[in-house]
N, C-alpha and C positions, 0 to 999 in steps of 0.2 A: 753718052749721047743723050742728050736734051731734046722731048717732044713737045710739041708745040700746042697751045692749049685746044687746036681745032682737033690735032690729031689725037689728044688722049678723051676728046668729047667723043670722037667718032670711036675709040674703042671699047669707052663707058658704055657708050649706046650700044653697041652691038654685046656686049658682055652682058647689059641687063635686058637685052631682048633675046638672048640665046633662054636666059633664066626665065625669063616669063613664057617662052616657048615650050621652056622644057617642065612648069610650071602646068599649064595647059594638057601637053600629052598626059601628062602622069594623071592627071585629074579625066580626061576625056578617058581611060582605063578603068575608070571606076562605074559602079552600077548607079543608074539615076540617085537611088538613097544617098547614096555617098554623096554624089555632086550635091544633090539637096541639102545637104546637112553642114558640106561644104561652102555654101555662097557664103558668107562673110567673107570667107577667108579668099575666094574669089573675085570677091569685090574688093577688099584692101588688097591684094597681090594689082590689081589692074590699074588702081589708086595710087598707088606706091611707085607704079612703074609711069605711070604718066605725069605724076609730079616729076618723079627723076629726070624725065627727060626733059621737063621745061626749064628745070632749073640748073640743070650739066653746064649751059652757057655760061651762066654769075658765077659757077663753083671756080675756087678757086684750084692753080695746076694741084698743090697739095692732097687737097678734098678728095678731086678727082683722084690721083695714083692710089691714095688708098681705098677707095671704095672699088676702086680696079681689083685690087690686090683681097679684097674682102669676100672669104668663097659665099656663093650663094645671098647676098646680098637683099635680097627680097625677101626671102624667108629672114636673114637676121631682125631687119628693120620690122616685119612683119610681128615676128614673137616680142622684138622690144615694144611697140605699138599695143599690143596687148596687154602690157604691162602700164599705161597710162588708164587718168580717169576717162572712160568714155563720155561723153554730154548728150549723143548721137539721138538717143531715147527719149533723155529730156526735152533736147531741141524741139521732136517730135511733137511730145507730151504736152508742149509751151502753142506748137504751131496748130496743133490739134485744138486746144482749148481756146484758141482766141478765134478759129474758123468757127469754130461752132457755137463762140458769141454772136460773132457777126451774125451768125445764120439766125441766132433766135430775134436780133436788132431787125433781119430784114423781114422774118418772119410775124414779128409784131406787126411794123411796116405794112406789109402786105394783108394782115386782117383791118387794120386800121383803115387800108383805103376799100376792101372790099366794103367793109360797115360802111364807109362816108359813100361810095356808088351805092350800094343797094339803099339809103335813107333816103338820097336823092332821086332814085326810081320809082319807088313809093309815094314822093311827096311830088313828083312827074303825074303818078297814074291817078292821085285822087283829086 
């Protein structure tokens, strides 16, 4: 018996939302430290599950039965994912250094027109 790609999306989905459910409880057990020390891993499980789900439609039937078939699925993807280069810090590191150009550009800016009003108040009052 052959299912049809709507029917193996809808078991995809409910199979990585029982995991991300079950993902969840086990984590809400834990003492605030824990959860704390946990958030990465919290945030790529919620990542990982919500990619999945937008992209279950393009998967192809294949794709889909075996990631069916793949126990715990979110944790595999999850420890493979940690096994890549991260950029996530650098990204940071890149967005953080050019804001804070910007901020010394506006903050020149902004002395620059204080000095040009206050020269002009001056050459007002005498």
């Amino acid at each position: 018996m052959k299912l049809e790609h709507q029917e193996l999306e809808k078991i995809f989905c409910l199979k990585i939302s029982a995991e991300l459910s079950a993902f969840q409880y086990d984590m809400l057990q834990k003492e605030r430290k824990e959860i704390y020390q946990a958030a990465y891993q919290i945030d790529s499980m919620i990542n990982l599950y919500e990619l999945l789900i937008e992209r279950c439609r393009t998967m192809k039937e294949e794709v889909l039965i075996i990631a069916i078939t793949v126990p715990e699925l979110l944790h595999f993807l999850y420890e493979r994912w940690l096994e890549y280069e991260d950029s996530h810090v650098e990204d940071i590191q890149d967005c953080m250094d050019r804001e804070l150009e910007a901020l010394k550009n506006i903050d020149k800016e902004l002395k620059s027109l204080k000095h040009y009003y206050s020269e002009e108040r001056m050459e007002e009052t005498a």
